[in-house]
FISE-580666 format. One record per residue: x, y, z of N, C-alpha, C, O in turn. Coordinates in steps of 0.05 Angstrom, whole numbers, plus 5000, padded with zeros to 4 digits. Layout:
((X, Y, Z), (X, Y, Z), (X, Y, Z), (X, Y, Z))
...
This chain:
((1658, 1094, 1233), (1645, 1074, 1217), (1664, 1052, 1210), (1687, 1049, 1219))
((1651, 1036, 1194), (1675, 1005, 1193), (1686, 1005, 1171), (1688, 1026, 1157))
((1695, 0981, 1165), (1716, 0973, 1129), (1693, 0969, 1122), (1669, 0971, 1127))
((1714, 0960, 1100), (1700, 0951, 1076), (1714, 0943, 1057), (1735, 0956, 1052))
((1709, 0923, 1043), (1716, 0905, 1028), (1704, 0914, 0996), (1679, 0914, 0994))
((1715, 0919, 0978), (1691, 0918, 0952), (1705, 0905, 0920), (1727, 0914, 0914))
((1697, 0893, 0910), (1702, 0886, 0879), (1721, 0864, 0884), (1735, 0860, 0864))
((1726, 0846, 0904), (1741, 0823, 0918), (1769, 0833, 0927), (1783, 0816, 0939))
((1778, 0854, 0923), (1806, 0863, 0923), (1793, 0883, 0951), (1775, 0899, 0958))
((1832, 0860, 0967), (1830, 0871, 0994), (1826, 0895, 1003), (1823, 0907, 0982))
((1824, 0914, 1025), (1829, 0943, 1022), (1836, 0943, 1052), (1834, 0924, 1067))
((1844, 0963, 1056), (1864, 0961, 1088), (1828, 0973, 1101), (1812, 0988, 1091))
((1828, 0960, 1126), (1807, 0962, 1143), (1787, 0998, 1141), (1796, 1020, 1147))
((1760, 0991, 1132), (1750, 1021, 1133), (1724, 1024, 1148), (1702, 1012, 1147))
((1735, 1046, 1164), (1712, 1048, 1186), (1705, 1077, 1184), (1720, 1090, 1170))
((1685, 1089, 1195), (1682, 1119, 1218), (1681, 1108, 1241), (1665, 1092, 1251))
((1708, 1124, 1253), (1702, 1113, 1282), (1676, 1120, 1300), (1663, 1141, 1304))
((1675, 1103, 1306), (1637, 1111, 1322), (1638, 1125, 1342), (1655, 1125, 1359))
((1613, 1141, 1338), (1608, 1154, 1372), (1593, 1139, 1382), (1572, 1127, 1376))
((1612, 1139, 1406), (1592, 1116, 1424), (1589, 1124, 1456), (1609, 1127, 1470))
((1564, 1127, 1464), (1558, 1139, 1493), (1563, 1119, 1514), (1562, 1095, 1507))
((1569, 1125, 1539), (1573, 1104, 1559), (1538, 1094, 1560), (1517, 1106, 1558))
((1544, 1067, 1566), (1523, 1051, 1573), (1500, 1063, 1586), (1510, 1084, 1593))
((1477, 1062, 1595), (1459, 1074, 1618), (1442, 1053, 1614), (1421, 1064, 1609))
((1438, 1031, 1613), (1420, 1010, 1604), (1433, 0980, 1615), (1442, 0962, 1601))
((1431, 0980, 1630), (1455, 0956, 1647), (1434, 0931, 1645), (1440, 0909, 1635))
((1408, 0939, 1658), (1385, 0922, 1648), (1384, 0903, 1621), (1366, 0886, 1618))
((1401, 0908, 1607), (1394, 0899, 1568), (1418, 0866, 1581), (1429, 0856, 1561))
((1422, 0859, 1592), (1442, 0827, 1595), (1415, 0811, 1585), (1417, 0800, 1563))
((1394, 0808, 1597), (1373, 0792, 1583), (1368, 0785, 1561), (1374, 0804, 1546))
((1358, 0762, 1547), (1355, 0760, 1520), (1333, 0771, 1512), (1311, 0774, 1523))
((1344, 0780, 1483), (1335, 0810, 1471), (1304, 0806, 1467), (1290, 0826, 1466))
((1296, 0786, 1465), (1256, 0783, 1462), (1245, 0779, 1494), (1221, 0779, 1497))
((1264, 0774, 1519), (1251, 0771, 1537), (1255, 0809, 1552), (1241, 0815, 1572))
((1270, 0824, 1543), (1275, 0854, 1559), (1261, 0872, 1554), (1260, 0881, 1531))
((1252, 0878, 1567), (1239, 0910, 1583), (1249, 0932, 1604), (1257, 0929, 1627))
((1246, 0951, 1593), (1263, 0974, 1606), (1247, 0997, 1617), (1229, 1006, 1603))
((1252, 1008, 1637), (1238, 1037, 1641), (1259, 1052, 1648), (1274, 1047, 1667))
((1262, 1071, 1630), (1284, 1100, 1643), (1277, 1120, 1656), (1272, 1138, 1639))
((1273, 1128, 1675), (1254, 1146, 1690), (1263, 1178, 1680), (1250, 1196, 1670))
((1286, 1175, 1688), (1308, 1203, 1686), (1325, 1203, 1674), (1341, 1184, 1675))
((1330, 1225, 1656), (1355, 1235, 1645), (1384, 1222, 1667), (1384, 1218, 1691))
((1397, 1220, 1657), (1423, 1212, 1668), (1444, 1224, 1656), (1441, 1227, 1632))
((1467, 1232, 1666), (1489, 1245, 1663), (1516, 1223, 1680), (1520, 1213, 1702))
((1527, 1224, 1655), (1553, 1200, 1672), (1581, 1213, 1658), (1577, 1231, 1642))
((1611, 1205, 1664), (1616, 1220, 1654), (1641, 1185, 1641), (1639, 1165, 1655))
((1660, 1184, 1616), (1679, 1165, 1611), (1700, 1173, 1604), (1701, 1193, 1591))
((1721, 1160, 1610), (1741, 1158, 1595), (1749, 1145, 1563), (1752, 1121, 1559))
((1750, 1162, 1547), (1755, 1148, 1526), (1782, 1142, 1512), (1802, 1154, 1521))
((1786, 1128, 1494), (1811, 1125, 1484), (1813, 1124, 1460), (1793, 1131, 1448))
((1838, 1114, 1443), (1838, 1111, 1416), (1832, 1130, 1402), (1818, 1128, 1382))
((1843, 1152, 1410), (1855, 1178, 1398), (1835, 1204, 1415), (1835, 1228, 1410))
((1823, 1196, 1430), (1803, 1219, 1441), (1814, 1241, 1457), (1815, 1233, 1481))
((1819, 1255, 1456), (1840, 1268, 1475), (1814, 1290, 1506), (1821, 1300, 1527))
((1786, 1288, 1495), (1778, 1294, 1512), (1753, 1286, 1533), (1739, 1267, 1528))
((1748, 1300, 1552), (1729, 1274, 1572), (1707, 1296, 1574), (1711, 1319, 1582))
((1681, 1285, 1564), (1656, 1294, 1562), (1635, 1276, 1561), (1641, 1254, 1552))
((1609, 1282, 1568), (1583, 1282, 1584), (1569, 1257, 1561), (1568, 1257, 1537))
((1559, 1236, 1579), (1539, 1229, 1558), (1508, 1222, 1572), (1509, 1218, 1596))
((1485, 1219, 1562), (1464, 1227, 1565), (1450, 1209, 1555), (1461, 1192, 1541))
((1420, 1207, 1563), (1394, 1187, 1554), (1370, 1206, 1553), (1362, 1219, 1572))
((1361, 1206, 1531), (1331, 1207, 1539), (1317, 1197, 1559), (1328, 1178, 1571))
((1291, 1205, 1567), (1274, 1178, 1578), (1260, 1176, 1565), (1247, 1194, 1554))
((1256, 1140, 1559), (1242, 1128, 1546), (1210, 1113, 1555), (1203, 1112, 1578))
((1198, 1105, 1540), (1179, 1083, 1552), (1181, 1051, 1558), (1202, 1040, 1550))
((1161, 1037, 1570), (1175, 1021, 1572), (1169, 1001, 1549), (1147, 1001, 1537))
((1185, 0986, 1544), (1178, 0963, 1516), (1197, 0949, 1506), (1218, 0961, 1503))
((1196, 0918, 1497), (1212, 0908, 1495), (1232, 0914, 1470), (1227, 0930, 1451))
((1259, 0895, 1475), (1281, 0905, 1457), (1293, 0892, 1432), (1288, 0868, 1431))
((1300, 0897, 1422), (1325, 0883, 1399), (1334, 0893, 1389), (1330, 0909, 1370))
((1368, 0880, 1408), (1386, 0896, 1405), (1391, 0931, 1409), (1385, 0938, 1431))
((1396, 0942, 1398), (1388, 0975, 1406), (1367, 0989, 1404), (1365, 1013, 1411))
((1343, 0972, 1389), (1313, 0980, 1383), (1301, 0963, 1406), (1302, 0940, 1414))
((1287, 0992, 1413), (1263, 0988, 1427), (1237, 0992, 1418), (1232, 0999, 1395))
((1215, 0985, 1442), (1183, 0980, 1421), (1176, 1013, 1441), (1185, 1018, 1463))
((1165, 1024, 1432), (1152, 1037, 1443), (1115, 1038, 1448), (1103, 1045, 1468))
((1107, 1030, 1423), (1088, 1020, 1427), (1080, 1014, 1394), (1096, 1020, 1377))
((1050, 1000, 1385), (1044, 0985, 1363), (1054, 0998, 1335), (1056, 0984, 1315))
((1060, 1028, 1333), (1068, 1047, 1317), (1107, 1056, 1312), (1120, 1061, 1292))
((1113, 1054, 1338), (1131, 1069, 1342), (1156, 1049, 1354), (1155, 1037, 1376))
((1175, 1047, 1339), (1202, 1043, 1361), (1229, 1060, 1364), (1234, 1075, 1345))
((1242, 1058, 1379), (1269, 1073, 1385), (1298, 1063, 1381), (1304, 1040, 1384))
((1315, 1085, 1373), (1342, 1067, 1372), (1347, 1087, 1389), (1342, 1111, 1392))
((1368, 1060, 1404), (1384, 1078, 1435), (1408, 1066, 1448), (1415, 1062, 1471))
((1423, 1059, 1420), (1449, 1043, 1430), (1466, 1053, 1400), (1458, 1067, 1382))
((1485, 1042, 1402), (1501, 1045, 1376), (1491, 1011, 1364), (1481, 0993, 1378))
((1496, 1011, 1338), (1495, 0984, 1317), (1519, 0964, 1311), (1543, 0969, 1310))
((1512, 0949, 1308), (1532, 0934, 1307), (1526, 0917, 1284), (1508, 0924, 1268))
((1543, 0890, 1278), (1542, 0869, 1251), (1510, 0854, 1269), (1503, 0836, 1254))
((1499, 0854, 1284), (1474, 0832, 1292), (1457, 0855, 1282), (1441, 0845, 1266))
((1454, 0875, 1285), (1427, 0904, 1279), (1407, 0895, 1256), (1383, 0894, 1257))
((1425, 0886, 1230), (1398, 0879, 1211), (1382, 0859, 1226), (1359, 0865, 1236))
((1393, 0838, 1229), (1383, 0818, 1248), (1363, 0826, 1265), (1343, 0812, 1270))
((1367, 0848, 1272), (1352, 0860, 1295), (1329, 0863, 1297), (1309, 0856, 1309))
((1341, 0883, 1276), (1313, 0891, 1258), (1294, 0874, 1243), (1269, 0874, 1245))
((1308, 0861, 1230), (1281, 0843, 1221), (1265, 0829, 1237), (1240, 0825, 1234))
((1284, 0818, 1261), (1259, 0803, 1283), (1246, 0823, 1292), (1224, 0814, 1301))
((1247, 0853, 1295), (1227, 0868, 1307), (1214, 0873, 1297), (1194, 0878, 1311))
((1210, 0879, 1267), (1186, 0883, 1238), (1177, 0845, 1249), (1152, 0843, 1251))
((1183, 0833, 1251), (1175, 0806, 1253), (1148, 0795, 1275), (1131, 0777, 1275))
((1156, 0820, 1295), (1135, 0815, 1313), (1127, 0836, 1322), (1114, 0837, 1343))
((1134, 0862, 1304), (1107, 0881, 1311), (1115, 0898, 1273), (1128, 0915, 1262))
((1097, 0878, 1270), (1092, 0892, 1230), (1091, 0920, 1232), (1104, 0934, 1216))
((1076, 0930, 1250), (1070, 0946, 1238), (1074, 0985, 1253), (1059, 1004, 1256))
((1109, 0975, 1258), (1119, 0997, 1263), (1126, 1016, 1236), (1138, 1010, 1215))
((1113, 1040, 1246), (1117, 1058, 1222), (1135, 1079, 1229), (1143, 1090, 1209))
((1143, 1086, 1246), (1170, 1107, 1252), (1184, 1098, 1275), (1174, 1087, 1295))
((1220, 1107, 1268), (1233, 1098, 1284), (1241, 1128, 1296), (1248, 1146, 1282))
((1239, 1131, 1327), (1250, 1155, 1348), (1277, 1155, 1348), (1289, 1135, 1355))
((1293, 1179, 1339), (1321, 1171, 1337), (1337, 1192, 1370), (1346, 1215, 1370))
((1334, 1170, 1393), (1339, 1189, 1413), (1360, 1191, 1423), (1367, 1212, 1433))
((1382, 1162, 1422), (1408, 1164, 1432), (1415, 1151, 1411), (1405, 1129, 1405))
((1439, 1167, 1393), (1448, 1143, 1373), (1472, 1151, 1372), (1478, 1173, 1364))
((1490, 1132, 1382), (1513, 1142, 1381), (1530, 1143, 1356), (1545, 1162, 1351))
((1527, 1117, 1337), (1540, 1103, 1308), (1532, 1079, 1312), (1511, 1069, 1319))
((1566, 1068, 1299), (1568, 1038, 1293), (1592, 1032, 1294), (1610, 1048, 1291))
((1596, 1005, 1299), (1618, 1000, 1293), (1612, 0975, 1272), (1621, 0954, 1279))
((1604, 0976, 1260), (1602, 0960, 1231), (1589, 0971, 1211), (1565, 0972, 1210))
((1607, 0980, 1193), (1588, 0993, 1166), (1585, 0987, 1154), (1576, 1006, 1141))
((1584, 0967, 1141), (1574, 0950, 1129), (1549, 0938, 1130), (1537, 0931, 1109))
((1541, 0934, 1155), (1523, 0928, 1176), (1503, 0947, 1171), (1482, 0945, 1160))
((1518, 0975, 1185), (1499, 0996, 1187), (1485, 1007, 1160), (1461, 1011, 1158))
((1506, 1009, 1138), (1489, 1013, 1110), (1465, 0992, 1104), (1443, 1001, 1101))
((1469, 0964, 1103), (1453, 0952, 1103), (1430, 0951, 1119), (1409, 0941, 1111))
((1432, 0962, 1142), (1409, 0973, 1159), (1393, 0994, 1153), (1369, 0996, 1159))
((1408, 1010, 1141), (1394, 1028, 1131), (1378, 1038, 1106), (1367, 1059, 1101))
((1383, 1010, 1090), (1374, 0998, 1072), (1350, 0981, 1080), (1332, 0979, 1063))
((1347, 0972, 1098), (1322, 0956, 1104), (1304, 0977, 1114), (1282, 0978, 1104))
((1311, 0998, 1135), (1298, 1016, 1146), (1276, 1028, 1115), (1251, 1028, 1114))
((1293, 1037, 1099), (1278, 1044, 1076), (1260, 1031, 1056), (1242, 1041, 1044))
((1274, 1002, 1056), (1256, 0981, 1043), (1227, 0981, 1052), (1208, 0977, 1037))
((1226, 0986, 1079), (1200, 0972, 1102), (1181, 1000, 1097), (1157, 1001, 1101))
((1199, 1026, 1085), (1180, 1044, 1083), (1175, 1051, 1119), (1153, 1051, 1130))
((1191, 1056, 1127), (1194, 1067, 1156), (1208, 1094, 1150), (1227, 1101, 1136))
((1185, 1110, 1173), (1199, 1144, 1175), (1217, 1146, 1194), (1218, 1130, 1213))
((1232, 1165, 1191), (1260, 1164, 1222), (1245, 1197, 1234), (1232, 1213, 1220))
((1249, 1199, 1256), (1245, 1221, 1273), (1260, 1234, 1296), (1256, 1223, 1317))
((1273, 1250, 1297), (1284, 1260, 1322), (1278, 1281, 1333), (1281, 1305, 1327))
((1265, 1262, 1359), (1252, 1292, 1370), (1270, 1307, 1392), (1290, 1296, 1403))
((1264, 1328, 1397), (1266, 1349, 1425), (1294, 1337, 1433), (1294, 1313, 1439))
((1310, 1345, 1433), (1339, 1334, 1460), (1346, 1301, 1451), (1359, 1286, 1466))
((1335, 1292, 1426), (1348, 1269, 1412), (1371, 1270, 1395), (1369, 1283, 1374))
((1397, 1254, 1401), (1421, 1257, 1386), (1433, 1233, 1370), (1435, 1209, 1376))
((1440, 1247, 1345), (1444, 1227, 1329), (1468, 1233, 1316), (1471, 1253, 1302))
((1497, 1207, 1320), (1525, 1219, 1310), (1533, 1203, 1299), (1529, 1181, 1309))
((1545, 1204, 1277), (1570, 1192, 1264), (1551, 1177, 1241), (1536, 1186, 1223))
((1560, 1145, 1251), (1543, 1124, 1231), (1512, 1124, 1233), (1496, 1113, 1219))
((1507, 1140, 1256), (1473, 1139, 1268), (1459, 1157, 1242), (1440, 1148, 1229))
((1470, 1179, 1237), (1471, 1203, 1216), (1451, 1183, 1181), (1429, 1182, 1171))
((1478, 1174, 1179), (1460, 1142, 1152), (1432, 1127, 1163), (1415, 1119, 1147))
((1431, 1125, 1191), (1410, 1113, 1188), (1391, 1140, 1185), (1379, 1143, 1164))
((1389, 1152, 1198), (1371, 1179, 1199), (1356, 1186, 1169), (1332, 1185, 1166))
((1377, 1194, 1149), (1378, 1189, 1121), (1361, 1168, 1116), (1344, 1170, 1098))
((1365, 1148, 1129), (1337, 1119, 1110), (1309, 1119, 1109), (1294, 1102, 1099))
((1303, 1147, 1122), (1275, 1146, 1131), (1262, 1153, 1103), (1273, 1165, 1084))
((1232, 1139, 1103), (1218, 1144, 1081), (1208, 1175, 1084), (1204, 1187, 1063))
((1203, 1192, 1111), (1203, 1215, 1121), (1219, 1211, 1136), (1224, 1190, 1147))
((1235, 1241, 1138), (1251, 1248, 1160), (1234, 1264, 1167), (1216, 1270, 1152))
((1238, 1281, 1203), (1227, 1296, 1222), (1253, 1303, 1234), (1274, 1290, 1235))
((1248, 1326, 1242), (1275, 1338, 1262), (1255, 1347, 1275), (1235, 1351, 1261))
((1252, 1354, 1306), (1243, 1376, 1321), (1266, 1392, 1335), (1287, 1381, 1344))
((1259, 1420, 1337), (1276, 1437, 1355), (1300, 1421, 1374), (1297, 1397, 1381))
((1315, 1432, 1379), (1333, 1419, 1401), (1345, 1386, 1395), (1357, 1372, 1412))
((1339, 1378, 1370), (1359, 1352, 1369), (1382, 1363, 1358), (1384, 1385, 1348))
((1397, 1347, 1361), (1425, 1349, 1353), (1442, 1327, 1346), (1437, 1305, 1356))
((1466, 1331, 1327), (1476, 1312, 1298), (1502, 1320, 1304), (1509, 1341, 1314))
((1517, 1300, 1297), (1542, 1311, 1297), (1557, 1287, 1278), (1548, 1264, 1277))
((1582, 1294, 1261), (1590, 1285, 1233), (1626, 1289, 1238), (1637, 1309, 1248))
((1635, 1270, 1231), (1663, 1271, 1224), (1683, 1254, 1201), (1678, 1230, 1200))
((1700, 1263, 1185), (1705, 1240, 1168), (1716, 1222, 1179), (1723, 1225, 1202))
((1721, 1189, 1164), (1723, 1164, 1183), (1759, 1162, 1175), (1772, 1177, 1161))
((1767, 1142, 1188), (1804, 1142, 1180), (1796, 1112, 1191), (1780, 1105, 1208))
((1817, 1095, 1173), (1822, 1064, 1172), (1843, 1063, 1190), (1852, 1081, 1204))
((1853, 1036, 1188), (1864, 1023, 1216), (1899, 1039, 1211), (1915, 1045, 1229))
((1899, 1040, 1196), (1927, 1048, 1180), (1931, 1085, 1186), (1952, 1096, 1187))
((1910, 1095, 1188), (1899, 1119, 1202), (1901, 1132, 1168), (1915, 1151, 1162))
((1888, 1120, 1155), (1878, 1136, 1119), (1861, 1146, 1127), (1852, 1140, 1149))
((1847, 1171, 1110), (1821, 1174, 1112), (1813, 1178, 1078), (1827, 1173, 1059))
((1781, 1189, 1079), (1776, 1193, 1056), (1791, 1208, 1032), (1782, 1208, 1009))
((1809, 1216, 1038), (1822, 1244, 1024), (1851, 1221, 1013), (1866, 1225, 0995))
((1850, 1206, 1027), (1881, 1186, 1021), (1877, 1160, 1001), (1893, 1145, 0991))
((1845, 1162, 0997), (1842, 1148, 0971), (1829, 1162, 0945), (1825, 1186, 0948))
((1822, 1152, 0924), (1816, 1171, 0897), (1788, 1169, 0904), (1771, 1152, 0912))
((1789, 1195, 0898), (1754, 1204, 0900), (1731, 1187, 0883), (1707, 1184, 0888))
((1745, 1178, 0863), (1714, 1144, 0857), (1727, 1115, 0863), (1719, 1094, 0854))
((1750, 1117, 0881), (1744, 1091, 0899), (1724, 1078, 0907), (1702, 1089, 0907))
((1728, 1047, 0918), (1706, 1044, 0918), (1693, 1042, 0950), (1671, 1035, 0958))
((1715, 1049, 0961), (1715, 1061, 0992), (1696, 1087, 0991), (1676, 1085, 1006))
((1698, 1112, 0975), (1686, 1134, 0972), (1661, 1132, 0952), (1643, 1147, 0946))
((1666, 1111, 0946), (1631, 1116, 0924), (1613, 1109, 0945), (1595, 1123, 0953))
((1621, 1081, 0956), (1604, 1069, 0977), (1584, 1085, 0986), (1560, 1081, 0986))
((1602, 1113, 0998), (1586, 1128, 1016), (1560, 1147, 0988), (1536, 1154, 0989))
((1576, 1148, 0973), (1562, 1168, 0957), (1538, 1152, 0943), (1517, 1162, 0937))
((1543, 1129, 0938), (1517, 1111, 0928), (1495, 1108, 0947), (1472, 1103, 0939))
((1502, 1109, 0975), (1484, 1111, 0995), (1472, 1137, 0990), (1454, 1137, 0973))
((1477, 1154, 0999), (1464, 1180, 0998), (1451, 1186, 0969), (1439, 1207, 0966))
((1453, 1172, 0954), (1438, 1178, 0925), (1415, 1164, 0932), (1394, 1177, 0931))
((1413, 1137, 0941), (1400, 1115, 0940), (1376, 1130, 0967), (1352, 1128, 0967))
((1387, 1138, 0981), (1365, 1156, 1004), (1354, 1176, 0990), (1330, 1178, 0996))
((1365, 1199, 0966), (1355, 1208, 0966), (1359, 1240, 0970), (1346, 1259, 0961))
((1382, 1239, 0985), (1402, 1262, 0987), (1407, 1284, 0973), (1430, 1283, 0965))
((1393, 1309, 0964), (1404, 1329, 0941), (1427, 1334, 0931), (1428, 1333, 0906))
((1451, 1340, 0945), (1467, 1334, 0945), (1498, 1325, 0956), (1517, 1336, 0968))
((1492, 1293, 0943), (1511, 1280, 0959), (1534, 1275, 0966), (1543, 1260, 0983))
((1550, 1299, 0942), (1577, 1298, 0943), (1583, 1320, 0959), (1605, 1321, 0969))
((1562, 1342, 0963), (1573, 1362, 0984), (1566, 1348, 1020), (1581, 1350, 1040))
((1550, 1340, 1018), (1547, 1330, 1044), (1570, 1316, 1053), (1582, 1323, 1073))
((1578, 1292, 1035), (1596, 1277, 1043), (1627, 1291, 1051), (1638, 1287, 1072))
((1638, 1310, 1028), (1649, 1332, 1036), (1645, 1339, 1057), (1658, 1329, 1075))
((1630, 1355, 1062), (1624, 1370, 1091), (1629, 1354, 1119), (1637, 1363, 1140))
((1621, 1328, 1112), (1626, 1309, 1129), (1663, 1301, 1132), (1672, 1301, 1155))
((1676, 1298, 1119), (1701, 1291, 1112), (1726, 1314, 1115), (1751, 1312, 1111))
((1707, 1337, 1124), (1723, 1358, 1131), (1730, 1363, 1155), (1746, 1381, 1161))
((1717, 1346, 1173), (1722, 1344, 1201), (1736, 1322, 1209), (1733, 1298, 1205))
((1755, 1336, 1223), (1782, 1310, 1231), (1762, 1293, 1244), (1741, 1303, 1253))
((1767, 1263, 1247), (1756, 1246, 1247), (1763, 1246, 1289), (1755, 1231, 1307))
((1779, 1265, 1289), (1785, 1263, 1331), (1775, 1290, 1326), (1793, 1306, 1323))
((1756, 1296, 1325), (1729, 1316, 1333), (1707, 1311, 1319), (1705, 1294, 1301))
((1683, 1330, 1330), (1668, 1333, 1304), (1663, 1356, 1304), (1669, 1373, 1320))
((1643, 1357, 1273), (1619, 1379, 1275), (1590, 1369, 1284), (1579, 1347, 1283))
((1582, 1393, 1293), (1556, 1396, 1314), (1543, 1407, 1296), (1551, 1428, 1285))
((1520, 1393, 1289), (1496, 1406, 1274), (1470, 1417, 1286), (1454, 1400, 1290))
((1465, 1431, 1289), (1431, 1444, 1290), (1405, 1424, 1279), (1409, 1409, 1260))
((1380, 1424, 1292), (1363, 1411, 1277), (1359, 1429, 1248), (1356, 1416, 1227))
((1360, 1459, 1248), (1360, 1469, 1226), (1383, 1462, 1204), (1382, 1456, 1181))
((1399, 1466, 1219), (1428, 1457, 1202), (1417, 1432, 1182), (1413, 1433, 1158))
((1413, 1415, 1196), (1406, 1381, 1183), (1385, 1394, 1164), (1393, 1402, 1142))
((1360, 1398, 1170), (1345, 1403, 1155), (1350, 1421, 1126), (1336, 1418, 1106))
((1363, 1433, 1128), (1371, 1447, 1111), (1399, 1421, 1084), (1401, 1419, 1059))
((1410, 1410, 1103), (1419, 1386, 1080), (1396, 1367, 1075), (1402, 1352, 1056))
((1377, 1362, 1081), (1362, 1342, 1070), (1329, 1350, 1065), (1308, 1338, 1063))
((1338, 1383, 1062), (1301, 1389, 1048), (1318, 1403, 1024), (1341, 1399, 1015))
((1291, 1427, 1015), (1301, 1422, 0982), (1306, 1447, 0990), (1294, 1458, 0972))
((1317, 1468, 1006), (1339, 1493, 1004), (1363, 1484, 1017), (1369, 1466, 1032))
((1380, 1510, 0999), (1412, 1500, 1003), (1417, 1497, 1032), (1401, 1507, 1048))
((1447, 1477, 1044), (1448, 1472, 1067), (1466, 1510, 1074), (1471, 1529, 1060))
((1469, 1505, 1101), (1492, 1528, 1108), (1510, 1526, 1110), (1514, 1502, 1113))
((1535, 1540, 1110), (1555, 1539, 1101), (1573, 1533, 1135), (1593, 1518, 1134))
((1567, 1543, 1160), (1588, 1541, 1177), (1575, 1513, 1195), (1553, 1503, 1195))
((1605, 1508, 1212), (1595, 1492, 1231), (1584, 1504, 1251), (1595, 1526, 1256))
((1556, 1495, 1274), (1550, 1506, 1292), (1575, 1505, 1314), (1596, 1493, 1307))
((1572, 1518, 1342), (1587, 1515, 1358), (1579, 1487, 1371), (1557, 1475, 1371))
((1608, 1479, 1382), (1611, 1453, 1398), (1599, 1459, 1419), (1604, 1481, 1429))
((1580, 1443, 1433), (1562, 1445, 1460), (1584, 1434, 1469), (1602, 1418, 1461))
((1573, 1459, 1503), (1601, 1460, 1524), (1603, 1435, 1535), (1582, 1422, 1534))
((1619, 1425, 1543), (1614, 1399, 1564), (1603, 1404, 1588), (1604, 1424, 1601))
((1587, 1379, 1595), (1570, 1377, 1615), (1539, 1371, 1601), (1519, 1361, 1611))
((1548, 1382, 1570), (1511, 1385, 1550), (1523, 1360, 1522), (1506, 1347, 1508))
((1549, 1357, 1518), (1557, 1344, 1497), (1556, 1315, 1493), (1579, 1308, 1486))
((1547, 1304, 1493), (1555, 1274, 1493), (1571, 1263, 1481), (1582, 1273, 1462))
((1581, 1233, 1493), (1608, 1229, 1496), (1620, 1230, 1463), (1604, 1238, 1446))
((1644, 1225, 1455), (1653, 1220, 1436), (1671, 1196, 1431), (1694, 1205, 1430))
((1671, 1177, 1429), (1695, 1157, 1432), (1702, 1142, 1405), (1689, 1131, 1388))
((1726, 1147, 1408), (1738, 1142, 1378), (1754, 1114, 1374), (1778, 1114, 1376))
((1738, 1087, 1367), (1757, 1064, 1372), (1763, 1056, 1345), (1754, 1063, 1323))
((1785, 1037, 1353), (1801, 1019, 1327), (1785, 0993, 1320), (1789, 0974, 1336))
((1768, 0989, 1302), (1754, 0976, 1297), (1754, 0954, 1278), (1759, 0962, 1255))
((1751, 0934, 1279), (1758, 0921, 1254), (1730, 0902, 1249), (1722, 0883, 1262))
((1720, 0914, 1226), (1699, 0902, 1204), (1706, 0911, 1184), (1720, 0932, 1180))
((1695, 0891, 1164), (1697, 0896, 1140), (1675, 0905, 1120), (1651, 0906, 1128))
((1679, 0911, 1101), (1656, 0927, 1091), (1654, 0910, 1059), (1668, 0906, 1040))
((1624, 0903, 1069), (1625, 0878, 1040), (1618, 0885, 1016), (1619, 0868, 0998))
């Protein structure tokens, strides 16, 4: 995830570093109201990553329908659109031109999400997601990691079906801090915790915990049950699931990012 900036006083750069899948969408160079896409097949590719990753694993697509884009949202049709890219500082943007010309999407498919690399960005996205009164959904073999995780959270309903999968790590700044290297009501650490109140979250200081317990060069792998269990009204569980083997994992890439967090 990215910096952040709060109360006008500087703060050394704060991100989660994003998961981010290799490309499969080469098609998207077009401008974003003139593109349309059809993914026929699953794809399997494999990258090199850097910036602290030390290992090389699988990344993956749904297939989708076809419909036009913005930015990492796609249309699926008059009801429905998809996120299937990581976010960036243009995504609110994005978003609003796609509420702009199809009102009246009521749930977002959450099928490839890798993160973000702007959090700032991305909270604020996920802030509109909720404003608009839009549900988030992930169905069957849909993955959602890192900063993708917040948007998931914005839904006015959440949905998990069987076989999606989540994955969470704490974030570390450019300086390589993480959450644990500043005071727990910073305003680096509330940030996160004012979000998760503001969604709705039972509770947001264990989640965030739970999240922050994972070195930020791995993660944890969640279950659709797992998730469900942090965001319905029984307690979550206590272990991490196992890491899917490679070849089933999608990628992980851990970059040095610089946004600020306003």
């Amino acid at each position: 995830m990215a910096i952040r900036q709060a109360g006008g006083a500087h703060l050394s750069p704060m991100r989660r570093s994003a998961i981010l899948a290799a490309s499969l969408f080469a098609m998207f160079a077009a401008p974003a109201h003139a593109q349309s896409f059809v993914v026929r097949h699953s794809v399997t590719v494999e990258e090199w990553v850097d910036e602290g990753a030390e290992r090389l694993v699988a990344a993956r697509a749904a297939a989708l329908a076809q419909g036009p884009a913005y930015g990492p949202f796609r249309v699926i049709d008059g009801r429905r659109a998809a996120l299937v890219e990581a976010t960036d500082g243009a995504s609110p943007g994005h978003f609003a031109a796609l509420l702009r010309d199809h009102p009246d999407i009521a749930v977002l498919e959450m099928v490839e999400c890798p993160g973000t690399d702007d959090d700032g960005a991305n909270l604020r996205l996920g802030r509109m997601i909720r404003a608009a009164g839009i549900a988030t959904h992930v169905p069957a073999g849909g993955s959602v990691r890192s900063g993708a995780v917040e948007l998931f959270l914005a839904g006015r309903t959440r949905a998990i079906d069987d076989g999606a999968e989540f994955a969470v790590h704490a974030w570390r700044d450019s300086d390589g801090l993480g959450p644990g290297d500043y005071g727990a009501d910073s305003p680096v650490n509330r940030a996160y915790l004012d979000y998760y109140r503001e969604m709705g979250l039972a509770r947001p200081q264990a989640f965030y915990d739970m999240t922050n317990a994972v070195p930020n060069d791995t993660a944890r792998w969640l279950t659709a049950q797992d998730m469900r269990e942090w965001v319905g009204e029984g307690q979550p569980g206590g272990t991490a699931t196992t890491a899917p083997t490679a070849g089933s994992a999608p990628a992980i890439a851990y970059l040095d990012l610089d946004r600020r967090f306003p």
